[in-house]
Structures are given as C-alpha cells and as structure tokens.
LUMDO-319581 format. One line per 3 residues: number of its first residue (from 1); their letters; for each residue x, y, z of C-alpha. Coordinates in nm, 4 decimals. Each point is the difference from the previous one (the first is absolute). Layout:
<rs>
NUM = a = X/Y/Z ~ ...
</rs>
This chain:
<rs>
1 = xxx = -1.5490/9.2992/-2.0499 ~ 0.0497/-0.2105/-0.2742 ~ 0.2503/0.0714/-0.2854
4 = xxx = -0.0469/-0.0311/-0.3571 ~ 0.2374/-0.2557/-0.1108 ~ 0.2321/0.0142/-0.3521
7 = xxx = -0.0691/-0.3552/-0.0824 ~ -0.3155/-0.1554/-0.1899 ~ -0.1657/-0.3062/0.0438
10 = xxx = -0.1688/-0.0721/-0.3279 ~ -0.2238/0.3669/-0.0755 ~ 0.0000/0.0187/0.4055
13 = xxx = 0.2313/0.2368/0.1808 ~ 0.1281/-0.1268/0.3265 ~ 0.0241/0.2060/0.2999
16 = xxx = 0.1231/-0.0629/0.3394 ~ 0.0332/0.0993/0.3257 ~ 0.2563/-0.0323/0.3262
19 = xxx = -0.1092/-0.2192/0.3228 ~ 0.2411/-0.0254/0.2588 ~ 0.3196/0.1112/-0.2464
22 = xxx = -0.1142/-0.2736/-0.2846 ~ -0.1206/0.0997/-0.2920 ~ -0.3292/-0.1435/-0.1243
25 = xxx = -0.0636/-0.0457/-0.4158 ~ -0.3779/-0.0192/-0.0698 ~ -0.2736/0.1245/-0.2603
28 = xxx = -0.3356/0.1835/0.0992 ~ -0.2578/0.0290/-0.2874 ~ -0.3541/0.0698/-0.0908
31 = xxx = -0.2758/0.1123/0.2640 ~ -0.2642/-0.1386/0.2455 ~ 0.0221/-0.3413/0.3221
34 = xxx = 0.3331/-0.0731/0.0155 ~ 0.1331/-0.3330/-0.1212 ~ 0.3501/-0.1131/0.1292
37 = xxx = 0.1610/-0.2108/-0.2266 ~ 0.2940/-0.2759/0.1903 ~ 0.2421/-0.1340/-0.2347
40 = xxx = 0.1554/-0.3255/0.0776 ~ 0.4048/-0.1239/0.0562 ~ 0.2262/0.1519/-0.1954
43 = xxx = -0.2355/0.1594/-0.2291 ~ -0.1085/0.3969/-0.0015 ~ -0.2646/0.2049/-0.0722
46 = xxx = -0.0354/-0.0289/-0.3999 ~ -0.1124/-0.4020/0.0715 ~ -0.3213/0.2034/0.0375
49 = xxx = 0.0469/0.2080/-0.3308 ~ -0.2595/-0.2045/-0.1606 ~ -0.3404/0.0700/0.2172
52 = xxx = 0.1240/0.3355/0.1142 ~ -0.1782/0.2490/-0.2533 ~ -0.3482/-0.2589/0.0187
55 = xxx = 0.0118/0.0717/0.3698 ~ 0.1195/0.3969/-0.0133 ~ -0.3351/0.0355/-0.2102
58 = xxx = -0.1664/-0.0355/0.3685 ~ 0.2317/-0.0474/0.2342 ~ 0.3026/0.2018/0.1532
61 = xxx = 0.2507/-0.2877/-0.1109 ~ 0.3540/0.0403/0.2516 ~ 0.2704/-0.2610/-0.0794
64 = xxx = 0.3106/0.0259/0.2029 ~ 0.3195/-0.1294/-0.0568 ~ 0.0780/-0.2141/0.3283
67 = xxx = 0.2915/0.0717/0.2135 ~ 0.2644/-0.2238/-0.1558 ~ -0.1317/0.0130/-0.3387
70 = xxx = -0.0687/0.1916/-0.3256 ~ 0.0943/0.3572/0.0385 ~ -0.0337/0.0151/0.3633
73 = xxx = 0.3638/-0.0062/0.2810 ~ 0.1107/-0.3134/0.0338 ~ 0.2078/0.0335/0.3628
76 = xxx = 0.0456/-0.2319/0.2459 ~ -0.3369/0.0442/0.1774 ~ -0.3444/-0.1885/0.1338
79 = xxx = -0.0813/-0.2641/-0.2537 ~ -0.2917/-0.1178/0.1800 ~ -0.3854/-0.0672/-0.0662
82 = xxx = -0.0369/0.2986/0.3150 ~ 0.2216/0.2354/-0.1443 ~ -0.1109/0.0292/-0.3504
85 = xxx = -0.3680/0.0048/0.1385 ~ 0.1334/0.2996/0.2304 ~ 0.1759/0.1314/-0.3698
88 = xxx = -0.3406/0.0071/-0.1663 ~ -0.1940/0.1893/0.3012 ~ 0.2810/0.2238/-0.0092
91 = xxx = 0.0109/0.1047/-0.3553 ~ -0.4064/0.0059/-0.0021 ~ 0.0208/0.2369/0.3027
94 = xxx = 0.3042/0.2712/-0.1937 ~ -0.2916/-0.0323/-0.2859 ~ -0.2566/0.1110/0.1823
97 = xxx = -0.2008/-0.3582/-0.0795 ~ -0.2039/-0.1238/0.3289 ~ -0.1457/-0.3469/-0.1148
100 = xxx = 0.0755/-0.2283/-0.2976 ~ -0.1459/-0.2889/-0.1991 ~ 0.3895/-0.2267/0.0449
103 = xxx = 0.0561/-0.2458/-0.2755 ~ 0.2872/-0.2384/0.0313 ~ 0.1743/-0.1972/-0.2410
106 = xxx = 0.1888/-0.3252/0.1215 ~ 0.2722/0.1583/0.2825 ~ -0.2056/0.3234/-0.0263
109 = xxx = -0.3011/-0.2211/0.0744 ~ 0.1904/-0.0877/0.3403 ~ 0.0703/0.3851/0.0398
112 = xxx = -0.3882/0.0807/-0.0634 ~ -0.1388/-0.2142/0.2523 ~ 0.2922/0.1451/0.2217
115 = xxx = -0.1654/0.3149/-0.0550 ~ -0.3123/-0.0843/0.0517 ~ 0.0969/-0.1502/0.3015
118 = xxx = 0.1962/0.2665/0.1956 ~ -0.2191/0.2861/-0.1177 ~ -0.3490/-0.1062/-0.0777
121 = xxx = -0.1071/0.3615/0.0457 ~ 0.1918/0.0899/-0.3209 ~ -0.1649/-0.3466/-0.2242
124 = xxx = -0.3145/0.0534/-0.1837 ~ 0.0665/-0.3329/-0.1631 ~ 0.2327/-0.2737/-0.0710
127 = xxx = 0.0778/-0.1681/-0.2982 ~ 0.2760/-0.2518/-0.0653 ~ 0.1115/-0.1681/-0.3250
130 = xxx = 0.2391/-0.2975/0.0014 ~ 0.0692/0.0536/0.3094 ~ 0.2975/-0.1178/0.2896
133 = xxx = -0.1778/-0.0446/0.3393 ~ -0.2279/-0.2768/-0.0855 ~ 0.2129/-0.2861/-0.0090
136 = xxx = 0.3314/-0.1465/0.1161 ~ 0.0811/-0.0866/-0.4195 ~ 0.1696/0.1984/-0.1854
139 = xxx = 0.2675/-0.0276/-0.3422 ~ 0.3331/-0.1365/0.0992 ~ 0.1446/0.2695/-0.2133
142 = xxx = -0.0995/0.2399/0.2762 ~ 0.1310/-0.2105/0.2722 ~ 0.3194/-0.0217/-0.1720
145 = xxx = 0.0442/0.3626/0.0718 ~ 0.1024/-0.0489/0.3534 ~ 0.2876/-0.2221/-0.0783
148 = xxx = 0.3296/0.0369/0.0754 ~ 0.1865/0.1155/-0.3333 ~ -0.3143/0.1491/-0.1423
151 = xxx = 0.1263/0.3897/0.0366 ~ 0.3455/-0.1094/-0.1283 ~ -0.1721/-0.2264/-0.2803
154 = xxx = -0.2483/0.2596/-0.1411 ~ 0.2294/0.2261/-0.0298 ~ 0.2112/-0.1971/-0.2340
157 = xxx = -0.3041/-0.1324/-0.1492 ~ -0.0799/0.3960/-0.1056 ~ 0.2865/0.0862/-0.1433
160 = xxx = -0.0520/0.2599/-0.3034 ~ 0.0587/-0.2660/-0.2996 ~ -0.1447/-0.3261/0.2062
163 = xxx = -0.2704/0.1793/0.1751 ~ -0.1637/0.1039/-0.4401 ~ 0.0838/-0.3375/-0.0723
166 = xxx = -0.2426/-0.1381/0.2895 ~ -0.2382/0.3103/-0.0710 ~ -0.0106/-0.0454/-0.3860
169 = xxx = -0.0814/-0.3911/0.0941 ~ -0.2703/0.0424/0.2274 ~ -0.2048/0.2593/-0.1985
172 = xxx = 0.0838/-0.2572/-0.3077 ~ -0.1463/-0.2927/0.1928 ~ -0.3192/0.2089/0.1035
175 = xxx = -0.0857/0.1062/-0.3298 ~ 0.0818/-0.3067/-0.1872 ~ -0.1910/-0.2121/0.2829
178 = xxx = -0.3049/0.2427/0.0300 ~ -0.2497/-0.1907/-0.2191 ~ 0.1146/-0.3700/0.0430
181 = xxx = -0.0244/-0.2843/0.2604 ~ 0.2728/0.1553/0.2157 ~ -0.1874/0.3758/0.0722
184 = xxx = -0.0578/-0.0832/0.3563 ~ 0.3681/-0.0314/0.0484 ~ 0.0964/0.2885/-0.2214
187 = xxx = -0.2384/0.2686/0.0259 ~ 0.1845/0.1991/0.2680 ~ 0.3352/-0.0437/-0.1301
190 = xxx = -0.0075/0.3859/-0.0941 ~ -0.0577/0.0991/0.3463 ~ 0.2962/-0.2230/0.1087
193 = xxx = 0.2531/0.1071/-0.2231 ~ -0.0939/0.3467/0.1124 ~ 0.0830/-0.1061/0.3098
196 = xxx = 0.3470/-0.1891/-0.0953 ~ 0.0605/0.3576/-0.1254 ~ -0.0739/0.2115/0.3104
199 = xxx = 0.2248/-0.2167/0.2138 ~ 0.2642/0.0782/-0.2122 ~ 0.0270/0.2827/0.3007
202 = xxx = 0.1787/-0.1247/0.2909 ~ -0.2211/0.2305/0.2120 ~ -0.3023/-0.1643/-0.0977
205 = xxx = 0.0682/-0.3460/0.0466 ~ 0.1041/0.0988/0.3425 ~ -0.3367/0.0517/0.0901
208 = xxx = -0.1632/-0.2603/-0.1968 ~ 0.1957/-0.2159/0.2201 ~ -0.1038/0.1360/0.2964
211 = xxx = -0.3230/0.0344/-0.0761 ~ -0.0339/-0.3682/-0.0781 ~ 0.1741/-0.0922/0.2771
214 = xxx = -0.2599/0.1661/0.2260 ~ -0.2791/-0.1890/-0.1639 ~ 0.1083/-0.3193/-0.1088
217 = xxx = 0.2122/-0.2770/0.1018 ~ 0.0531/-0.3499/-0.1658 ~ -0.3008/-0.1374/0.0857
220 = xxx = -0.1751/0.2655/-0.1386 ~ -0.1983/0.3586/0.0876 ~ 0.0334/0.0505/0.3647
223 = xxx = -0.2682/0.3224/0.0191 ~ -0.3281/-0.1116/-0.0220 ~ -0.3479/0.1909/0.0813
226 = xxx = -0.1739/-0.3537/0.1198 ~ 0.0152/0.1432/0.3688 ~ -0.1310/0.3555/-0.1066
229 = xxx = -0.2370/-0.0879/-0.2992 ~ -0.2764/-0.0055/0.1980 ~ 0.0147/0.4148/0.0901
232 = xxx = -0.1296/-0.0056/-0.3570 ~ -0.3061/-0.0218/0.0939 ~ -0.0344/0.3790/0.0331
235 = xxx = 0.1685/0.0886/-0.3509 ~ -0.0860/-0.0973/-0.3383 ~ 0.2109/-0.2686/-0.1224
238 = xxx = 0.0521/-0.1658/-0.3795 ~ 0.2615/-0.2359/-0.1129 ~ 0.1069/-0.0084/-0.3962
241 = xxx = 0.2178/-0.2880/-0.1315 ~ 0.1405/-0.1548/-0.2956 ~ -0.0589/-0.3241/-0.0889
244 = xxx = 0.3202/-0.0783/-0.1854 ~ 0.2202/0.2059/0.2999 ~ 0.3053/-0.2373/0.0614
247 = xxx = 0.1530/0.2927/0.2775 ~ -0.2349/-0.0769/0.2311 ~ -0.2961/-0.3016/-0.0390
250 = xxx = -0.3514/0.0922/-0.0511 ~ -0.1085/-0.2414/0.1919 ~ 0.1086/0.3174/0.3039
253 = xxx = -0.3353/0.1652/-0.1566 ~ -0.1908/-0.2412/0.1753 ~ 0.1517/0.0202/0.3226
256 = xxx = -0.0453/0.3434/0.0415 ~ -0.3902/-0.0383/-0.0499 ~ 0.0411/-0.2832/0.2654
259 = xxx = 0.1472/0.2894/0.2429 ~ -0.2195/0.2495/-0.0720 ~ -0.3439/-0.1734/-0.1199
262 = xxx = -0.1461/0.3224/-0.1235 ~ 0.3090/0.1019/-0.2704 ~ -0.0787/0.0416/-0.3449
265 = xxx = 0.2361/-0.2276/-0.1817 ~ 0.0753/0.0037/-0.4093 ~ 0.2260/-0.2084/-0.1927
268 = xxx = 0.0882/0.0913/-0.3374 ~ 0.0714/-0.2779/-0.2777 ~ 0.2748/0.0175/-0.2098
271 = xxx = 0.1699/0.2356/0.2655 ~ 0.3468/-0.0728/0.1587 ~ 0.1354/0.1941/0.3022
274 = xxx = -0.0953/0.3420/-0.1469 ~ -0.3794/0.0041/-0.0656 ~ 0.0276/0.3727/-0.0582
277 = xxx = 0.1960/0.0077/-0.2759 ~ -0.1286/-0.3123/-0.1623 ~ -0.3459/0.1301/0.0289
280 = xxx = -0.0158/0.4116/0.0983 ~ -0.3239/0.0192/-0.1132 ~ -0.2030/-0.2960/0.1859
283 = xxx = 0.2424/0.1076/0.3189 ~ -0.1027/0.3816/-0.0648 ~ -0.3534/-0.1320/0.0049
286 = xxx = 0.0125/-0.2343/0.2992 ~ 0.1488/0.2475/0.2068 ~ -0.2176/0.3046/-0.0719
289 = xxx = -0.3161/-0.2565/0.0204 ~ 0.1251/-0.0884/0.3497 ~ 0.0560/0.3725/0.0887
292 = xxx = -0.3446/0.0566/-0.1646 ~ -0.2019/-0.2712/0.1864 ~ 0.1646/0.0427/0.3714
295 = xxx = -0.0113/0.2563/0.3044 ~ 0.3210/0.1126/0.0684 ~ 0.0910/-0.1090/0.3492
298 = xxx = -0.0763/0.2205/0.3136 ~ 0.2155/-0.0593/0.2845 ~ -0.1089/-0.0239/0.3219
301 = xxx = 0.2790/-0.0187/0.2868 ~ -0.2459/-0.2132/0.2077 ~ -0.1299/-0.2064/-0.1825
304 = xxx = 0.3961/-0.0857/-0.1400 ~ 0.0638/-0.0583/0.3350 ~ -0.3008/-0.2748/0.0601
307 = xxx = 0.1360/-0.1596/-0.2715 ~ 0.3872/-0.0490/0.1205 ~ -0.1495/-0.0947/0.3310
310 = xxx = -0.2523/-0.2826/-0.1766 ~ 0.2455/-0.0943/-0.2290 ~ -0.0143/-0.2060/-0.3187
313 = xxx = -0.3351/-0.1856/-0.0833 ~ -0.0001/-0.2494/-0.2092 ~ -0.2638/0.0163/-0.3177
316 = xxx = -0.3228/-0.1005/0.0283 ~ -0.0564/-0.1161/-0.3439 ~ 0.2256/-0.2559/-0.2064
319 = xxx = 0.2468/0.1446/-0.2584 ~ 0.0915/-0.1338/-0.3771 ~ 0.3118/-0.0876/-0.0714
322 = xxx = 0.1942/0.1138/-0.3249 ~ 0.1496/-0.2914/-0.1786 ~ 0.3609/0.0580/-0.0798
325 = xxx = -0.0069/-0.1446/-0.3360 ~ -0.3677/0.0542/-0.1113 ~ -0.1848/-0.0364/-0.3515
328 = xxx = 0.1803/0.2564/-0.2441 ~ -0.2890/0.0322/-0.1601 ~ -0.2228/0.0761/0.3561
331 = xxx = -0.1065/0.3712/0.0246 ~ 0.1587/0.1843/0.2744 ~ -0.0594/-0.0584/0.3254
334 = xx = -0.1661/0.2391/0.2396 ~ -0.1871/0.0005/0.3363
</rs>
C-alpha cells in the first residue's frame, strides 16, 4: 500500500511506496484514464507542477519521483532504460492501475518508449516531449557527466556558500535574459540551477552518473528506439518539441515521424527543452486533444508477434524535415 508522505510538493502531497526494499516518492491526484507523467535527468516530479491540475480536471495525473532522484532511494541499483520501465509497471501494479497513457520528457522519454516496449499490454498511448532516443546528439554538458573527476568536482562545485552563489546566478541570468535576444539560451536556467542544487547530495549524483553512463557515451545517446519504432504501429504515438530546445535538437522531432510515419508530431515556438512549463496550457491541450481523438491501443500477442518476425518497414510516404534554425516568426510546426 502506499503511504502518505510528510513532505509537499507545491499544494500536492507526496506519497510513496516500497519495491524490492527502495522506497518510491510519487504524487497521485484527481480521477479518471490514467496519465503517467516521466520526468527527465536529474529532475523530479514538480518539473510537471505546471500542467498537473489542467490534466487532474480529467485525468488521473501519477508523477513519480524516479529511482535516483527527487524524493525517491537513491542506492546503488539498476540504472537502466529496462529497469525503470520494470519500476513504473511495478508501482502501477501496487496501485492497482492496469493500462496508462505514458508521457516522457527527454530521459523519461527514453524510459516511456522503454515501457511501451517491454509491456505493451500496460500502454494505452505514448507521448514523448524533448525526448533522448531519437538521436545520437545531445548537450555536452550531459556528456560531461561521465568524466573522470565529475563526482569529486560537483561536489566541490556545491558547496553551501559556492553552490547559492551559482544558484543565485543562474536564476539571475534567466530572469534578466527572459525577454531579450538571448531567451533561447536562458529560459531553462531555473530548471538547471535546481539541478546544481539537488546534486549538492552525494547520493544523487551517484546515480546521475550512472544513469548517464548507461545511456550516453562521448559520441552521444547510445539507446535509441530506431530498431523498435516500428511496433508503433499498434499504439498511438505523438511527439511535442520545442523549437528553441538547446538539450536536445528539434530537428530529433522529425526523425521520429521518419520512424514511425503515422506519429503526431508538435513543435512549440518560443519553447526550450521544457515545453510544459513554457506553455502548460497549449501542452495541456495537445495532450488531452491527442487522448481525445485516438483509440487507446489493444494488444494482441499475435499480431505483436507478426510484427517482430516482419520486422521494421520502412514508410511508405516521404517525411518533412524540421529546420533547426527556422523563421522565428513561422507558426509552429505540426504534422
């Protein structure tokens, strides 16, 4: 069962639950389909504080804390795409919750399509929003992680007095920079110095760094759904991006409807890596339209099976490309 938790998370209590001896942090609110909400690398739950009372108006919103992260254990455990997929069915089975609608953001994106992947009998739907897993490129920042000296260096780096010196700066930057010519470089400066300020915890950067360490190397993300994408054929698919995102290029939004020709791709403008907070209204929208317009996925053993054995197929029908640097002044993209 799950507990009721003493800490908040904005006006949202947090609860959790114990899988295999590690404790799980996560929130569970409002009523009706299930929508599970992935956060991305070394961010938590509240990075969805923004869209999750617009979607508890319809939905049953649950936003965990991954292993390694947030409020959640942070041991020495299974960092892997596989495990936190197995994580999720897990803590939807002590719940009581049979299928979900999975939305991913960036490494939860890579943890949603594992999902989807190992248990398709659990996946309504599948969402993903600046996501890993659709391209080799990725911020150097990130593959700086896995260097030698990064433990040691963060953790002078966090520090009490340096680590709100670095904090203070950032969230200075972001505001100062969030109506001039550099907002696609500062707009998710918040979200990092929340992130310089989690790590000040030696246990988390542990598994940050072994979590990036399963997924990306210096040449980039190694995971990537290219050899899988075209099982989503049998489940609802849409892609959401921002323009500005300078994580993780856009231009990954139009590979993913080149893998899977019949995804629903959106690209916000004005957006960086977090569409959902810079727009929780349009993303609130987009996802309850696709909810709205699309069968939830029934799934058939066999006919899973005929498609492993025929494998991928490439798409019958040519696919736009999203320009990396487009018009600023273009309406968003969608197909």
């Amino acid at each position: 069962m799950a507990e009721q938790g003493e800490h908040h998370a904005g006006e949202y209590d947090v609860q959790y639950v114990t899988l295999h001896g590690k404790r799980r942090a996560f929130v569970k609110v409002g009523s009706g389909p299930v929508v599970l909400l992935l956060h991305g690398l070394a961010c938590d739950h509240t990075t969805w504080s923004p869209v999750i009372d617009r979607l508890a108006q319809k939905y049953t919103v649950i936003a965990p804390d991954l292993l390694g992260h947030g409020l959640s254990d942070k041991p020495r455990a299974d960092y892997t795409l596989g495990g936190y997929a197995n994580g999720m069915r897990d803590l939807l089975t002590i719940l009581g919750i049979d299928k979900v609608t999975v939305v991913g953001h960036s490494f939860g994106g890579g943890v949603a399509m594992q999902f989807a992947y190992q248990f398709p009998e659990r996946t309504h739907r599948l969402m993903l929003v600046s996501t890993g897993g659709l391209g080799p490129e990725v911020t150097p920042l990130i593959k700086l992680i896995q260097a030698p000296g990064w433990f040691q260096l963060m953790g002078a780096l966090t520090l009490p007095g340096i680590r709100h010196a670095e904090t203070a700066v950032l969230r200075a930057v972001a505001g100062h920079g969030s109506r001039g010519p550099l907002r696609k470089y500062t707009r998710d400066l918040d979200e990092v110095a929340d992130i310089v300020e989690s790590w000040k915890d030696r246990h988390t950067r542990f598994a940050i760094r072994h979590l990036v360490r399963a997924v990306i190397d210096w040449q980039g993300q190694i995971v990537t759904m290219a050899d899988r994408a075209y099982l989503t054929q049998a489940m609802p698919m849409a892609v959401l991006w921002g323009l500005e995102d300078q994580v993780i290029p856009v231009r990954h939004a139009s590979n993913a409807a080149a893998l899977a020709p019949d995804v629903r791709v959106d690209v916000l403008a004005d957006a960086g890596h977090f569409p959902h907070k810079d727009h929780p209204d349009e993303f609130a929208a987009i996802l309850d339209e696709f909810i709205a317009s699309t069968e939830p996925a029934s799934y058939s053993r066999a006919r899973f099976r005929a498609m492993l054995k025929a494998g991928g197929v490439p798409p019958a029908r040519p696919v736009p490309t999203i320009d990396d640097a487009p018009d600023p002044q273009a309406a968003p993209a969608s197909a």
